[in-house]
C-alpha positions in Angstrom: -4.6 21.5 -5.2 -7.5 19.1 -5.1 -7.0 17.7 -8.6 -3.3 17.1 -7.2 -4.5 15.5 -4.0 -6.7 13.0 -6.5 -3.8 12.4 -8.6 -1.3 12.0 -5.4 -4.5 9.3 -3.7 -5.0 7.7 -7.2 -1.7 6.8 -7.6 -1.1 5.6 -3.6 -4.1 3.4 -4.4 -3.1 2.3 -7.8 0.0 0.5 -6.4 -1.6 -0.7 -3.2 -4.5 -2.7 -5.5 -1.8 -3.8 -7.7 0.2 -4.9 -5.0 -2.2 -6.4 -2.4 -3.6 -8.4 -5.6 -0.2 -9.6 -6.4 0.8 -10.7 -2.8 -2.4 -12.8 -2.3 -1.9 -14.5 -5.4 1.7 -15.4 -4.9 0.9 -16.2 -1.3 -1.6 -18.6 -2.5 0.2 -19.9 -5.5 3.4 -20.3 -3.6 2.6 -21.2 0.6 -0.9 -22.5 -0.3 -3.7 -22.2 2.0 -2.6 -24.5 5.1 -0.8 -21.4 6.5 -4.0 -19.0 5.5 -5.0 -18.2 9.3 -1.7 -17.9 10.5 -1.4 -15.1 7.5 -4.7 -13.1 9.1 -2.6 -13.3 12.4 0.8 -12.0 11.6 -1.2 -9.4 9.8 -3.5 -8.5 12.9 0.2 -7.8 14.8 1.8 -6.2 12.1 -0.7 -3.8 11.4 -0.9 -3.1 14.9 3.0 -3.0 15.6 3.3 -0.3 12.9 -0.3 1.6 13.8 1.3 1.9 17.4 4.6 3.3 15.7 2.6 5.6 13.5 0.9 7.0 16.1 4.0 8.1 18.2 5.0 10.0 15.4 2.5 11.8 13.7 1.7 14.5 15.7 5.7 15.5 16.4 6.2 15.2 12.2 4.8 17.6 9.5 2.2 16.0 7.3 4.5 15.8 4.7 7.1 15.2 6.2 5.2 11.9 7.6 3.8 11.2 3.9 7.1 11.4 3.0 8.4 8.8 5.3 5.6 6.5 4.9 6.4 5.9 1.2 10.3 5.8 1.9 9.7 3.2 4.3 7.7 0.8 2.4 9.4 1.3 -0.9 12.4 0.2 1.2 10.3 -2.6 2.5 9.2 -3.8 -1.0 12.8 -3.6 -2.4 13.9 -6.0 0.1 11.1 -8.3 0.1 11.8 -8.4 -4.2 15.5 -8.9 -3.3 14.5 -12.2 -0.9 12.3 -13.2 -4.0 15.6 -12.9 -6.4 18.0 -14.8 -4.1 15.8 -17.4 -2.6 12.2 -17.7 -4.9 11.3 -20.6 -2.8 11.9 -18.4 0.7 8.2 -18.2 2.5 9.5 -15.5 4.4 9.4 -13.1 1.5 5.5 -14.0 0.2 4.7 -13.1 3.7 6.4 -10.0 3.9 5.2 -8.7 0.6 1.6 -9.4 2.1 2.0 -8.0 5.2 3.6 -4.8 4.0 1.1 -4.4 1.4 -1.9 -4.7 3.9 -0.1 -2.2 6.6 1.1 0.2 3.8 -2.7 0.3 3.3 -3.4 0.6 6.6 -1.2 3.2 7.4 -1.5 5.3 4.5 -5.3 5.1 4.3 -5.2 6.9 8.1 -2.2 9.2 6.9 -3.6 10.3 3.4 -6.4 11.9 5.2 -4.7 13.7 7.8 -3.0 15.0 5.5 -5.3 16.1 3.2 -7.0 18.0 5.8 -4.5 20.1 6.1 -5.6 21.9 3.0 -8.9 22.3 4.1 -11.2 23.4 5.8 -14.3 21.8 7.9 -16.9 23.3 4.9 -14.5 22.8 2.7 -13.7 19.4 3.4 -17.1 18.3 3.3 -17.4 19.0 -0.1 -14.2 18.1 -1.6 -13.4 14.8 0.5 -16.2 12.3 -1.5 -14.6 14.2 -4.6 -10.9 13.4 -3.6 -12.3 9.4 -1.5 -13.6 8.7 -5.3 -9.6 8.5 -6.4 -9.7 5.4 -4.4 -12.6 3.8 -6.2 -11.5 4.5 -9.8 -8.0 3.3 -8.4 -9.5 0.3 -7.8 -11.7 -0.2 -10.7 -8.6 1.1 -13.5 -6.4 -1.1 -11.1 -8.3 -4.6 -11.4 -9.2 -4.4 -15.4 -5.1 -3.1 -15.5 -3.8 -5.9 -14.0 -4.9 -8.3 -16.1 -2.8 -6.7 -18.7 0.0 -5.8 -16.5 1.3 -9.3 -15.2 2.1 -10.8 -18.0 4.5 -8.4 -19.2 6.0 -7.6 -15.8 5.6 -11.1 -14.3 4.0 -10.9 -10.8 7.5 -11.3 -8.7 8.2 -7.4 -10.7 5.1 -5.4 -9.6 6.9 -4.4 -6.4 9.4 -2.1 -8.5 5.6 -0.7 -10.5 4.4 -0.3 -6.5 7.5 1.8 -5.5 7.5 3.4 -8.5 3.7 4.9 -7.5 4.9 5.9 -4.0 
């Protein structure tokens, strides 16, 4: 189960790197830094909005049941945000949804990832096996920088939503 739980955190990582990457550099290339600290704003309330949300809900909802719904709702989220990108590229609604749902996806599932890993745990346990499994997240990070390089120019940056929801 722990070499599962890496996989399962390596792969939630995975598409948040390549996605948070992707939405800052289409948020620069696209709205430009003049709107930059309005962006750290919405973000601030977004976050919060959905934290709030989150927090009504997770202790009425199994674990999994919440993971579950976490990764529904955001691949849901990304789909639409790629649809506004399809019908209308020159929308800046959709560069700032695909940033803010990256950053609160993060958010949300960095908080939600371990709660639910410590269901299979123990306190000694979980001492032990936590750096092991918080490691994913690093190697994520590292595979997921050198990767992208690679990555974007054969699924064009507007397409690594569908790679993102594909990793949830």
């Amino acid at each position: 189960r722990t070499a599962l739980l890496y996989i399962v955190f390596f792969l939630l990582i995975l598409g948040s790197v390549w996605g948070e990457a992707t939405a800052e550099a289409l948020f620069l290339d696209k709205i430009g830094t003049d709107s930059y600290s309005f962006r750290f704003i919405a973000e601030a309330v977004f976050t919060l909005a959905f934290t709030l949300i989150y927090t009504a809900f997770v202790d009425r909802v199994s674990n999994t049941h919440m993971l579950t719904a976490i990764c529904a709702i955001t691949s849901v989220s990304l789909l639409v945000t790629r649809l506004l990108l399809i019908f209308d590229p020159n929308q800046s609604i959709a560069f700032y949804l695909f940033y803010l749902i990256g950053r609160t996806a993060r958010v949300i599932l960095s908080v939600h990832s371990w709660t639910y890993a410590s269901e299979f745990y123990d306190t000694r346990a979980a001492k032990r096996i936590f750096p092991l499994i918080g490691s994913s997240g690093r190697i994520a990070g590292l595979f997921g920088g050198v990767a992208l390089r690679f990555v974007v120019p054969i699924v064009h940056a507007e397409n690594i939503p569908y790679i993102w929801i594909a990793l949830l």
